[in-house]
C-alpha positions in Angstrom: 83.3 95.7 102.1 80.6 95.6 99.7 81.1 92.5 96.8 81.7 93.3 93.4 78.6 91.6 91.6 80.5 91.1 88.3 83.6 90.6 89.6 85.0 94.1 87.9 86.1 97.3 89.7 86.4 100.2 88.0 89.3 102.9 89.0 87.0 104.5 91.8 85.9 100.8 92.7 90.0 100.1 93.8 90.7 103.6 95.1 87.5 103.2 97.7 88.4 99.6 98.5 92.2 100.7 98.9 91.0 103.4 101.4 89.1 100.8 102.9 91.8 98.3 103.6 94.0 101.3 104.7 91.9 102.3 107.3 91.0 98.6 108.3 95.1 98.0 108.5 95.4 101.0 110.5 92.3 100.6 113.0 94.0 96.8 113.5 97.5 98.4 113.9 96.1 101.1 117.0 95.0 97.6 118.9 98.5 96.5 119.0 100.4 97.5 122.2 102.5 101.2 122.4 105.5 99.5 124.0 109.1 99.2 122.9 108.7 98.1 119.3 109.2 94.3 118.3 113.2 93.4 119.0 113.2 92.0 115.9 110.4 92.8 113.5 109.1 91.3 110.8 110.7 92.9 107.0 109.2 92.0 103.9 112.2 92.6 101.3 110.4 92.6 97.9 112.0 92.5 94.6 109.3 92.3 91.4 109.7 95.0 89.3 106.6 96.5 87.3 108.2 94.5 84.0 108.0 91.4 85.6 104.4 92.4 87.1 103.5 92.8 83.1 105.3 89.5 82.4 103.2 87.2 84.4 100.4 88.9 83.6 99.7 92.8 86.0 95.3 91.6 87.0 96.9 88.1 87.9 100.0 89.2 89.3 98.1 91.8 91.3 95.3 89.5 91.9 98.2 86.9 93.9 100.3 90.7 95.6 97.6 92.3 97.3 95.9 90.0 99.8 99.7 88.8 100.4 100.9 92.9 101.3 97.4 93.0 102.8 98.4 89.8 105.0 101.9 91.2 106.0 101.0 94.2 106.9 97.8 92.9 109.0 100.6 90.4 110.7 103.0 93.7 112.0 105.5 93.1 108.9 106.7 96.5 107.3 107.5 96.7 103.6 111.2 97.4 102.1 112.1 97.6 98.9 116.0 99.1 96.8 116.7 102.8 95.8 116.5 101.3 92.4 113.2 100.0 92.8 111.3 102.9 94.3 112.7 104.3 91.2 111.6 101.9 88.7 108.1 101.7 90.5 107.4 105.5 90.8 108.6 106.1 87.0 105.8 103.9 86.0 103.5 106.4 88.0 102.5 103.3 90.5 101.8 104.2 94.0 104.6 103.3 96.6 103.3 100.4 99.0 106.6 99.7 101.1 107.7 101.4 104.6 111.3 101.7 103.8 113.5 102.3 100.8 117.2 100.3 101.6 120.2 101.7 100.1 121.1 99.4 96.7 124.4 98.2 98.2 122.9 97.0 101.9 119.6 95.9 99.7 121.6 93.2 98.0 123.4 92.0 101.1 120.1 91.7 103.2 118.1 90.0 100.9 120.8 87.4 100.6 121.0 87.0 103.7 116.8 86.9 104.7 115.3 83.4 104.5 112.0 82.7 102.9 108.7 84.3 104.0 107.9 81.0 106.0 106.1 78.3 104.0 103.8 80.6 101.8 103.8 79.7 98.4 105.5 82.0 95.5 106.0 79.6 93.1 104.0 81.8 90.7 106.7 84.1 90.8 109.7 82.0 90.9 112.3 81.6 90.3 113.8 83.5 91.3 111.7 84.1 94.4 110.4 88.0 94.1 110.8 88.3 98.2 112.6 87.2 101.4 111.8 88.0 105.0 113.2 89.2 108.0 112.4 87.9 111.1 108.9 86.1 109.7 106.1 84.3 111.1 103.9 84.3 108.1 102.1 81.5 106.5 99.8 79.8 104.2 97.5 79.0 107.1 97.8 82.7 108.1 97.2 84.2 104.9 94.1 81.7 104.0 92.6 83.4 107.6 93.3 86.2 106.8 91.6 87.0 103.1 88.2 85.1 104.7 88.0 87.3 107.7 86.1 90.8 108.5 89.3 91.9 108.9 90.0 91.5 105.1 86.3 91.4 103.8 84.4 93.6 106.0 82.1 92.4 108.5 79.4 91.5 105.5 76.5 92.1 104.5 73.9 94.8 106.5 71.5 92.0 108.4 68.5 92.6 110.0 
């Protein structure tokens, strides 16, 4: 991906890089192999609504969300979120980023029940903690990997 030299991106500027990162996830996801899927794959069960987005602050809060989806997603984990979230989310004429919209009654009893997302840090969301996971192997050393390889970046700059 090309650098942004001032550090802003205009609308077009996210929409390209989004389609970027799209097509990066899906070119990483064709490598994986066609078998019988995971016995027990990895869920992302997330919880922060658009309000609480705004109340830590939507560029930071944003800023912190996307290399983690980005992460998850590059790691096999699918995305699943309540009825009443979708609802909440799509009202505020946001884009839907999860997989899998959970009933609200089974949505409260599995994210009780899901652990943390391994040791990656969310303290900037807590408490409570805006996620849980099902089934994770996701971590800080991952994550760091991740959002400093080609695979998040681009392979760089043209040389030669």
């Amino acid at each position: 991906y090309a650098s942004i030299s001032d550090g802003y991106m205009d609308q077009q500027e996210v929409a390209n890089r989004m389609k970027q990162v799209t097509q990066s996830l899906s070119a990483s996801k064709s490598k994986c192999p066609s078998g019988s899927p995971q016995h027990n794959p990895c869920i992302v069960l997330w919880s922060l609504h658009v309000r609480d987005f705004v109340r830590k602050g939507f560029g930071a809060t944003m800023g912190l969300f996307e290399p983690f989806r980005a992460y998850s997603t590059y790691s096999a984990c699918t995305w699943a979120v309540s009825k009443e979230f979708a609802k909440d989310w799509t009202t505020w004429k946001l884009g839907p980023f999860w997989d899998l919209v959970v009933p609200n009654d089974q949505w409260q009893a599995r994210f009780a029940a899901a652990s943390t997302c391994g040791d990656l840090k969310v303290s900037f969301w807590s408490p409570p903690p805006p996620l849980k996971c099902e089934n994770s192997l996701l971590s800080v050393q991952g994550q760091g990997a991740f959002v400093t390889s080609p695979a998040y970046n681009g392979p760089g700059p043209p040389t030669g």
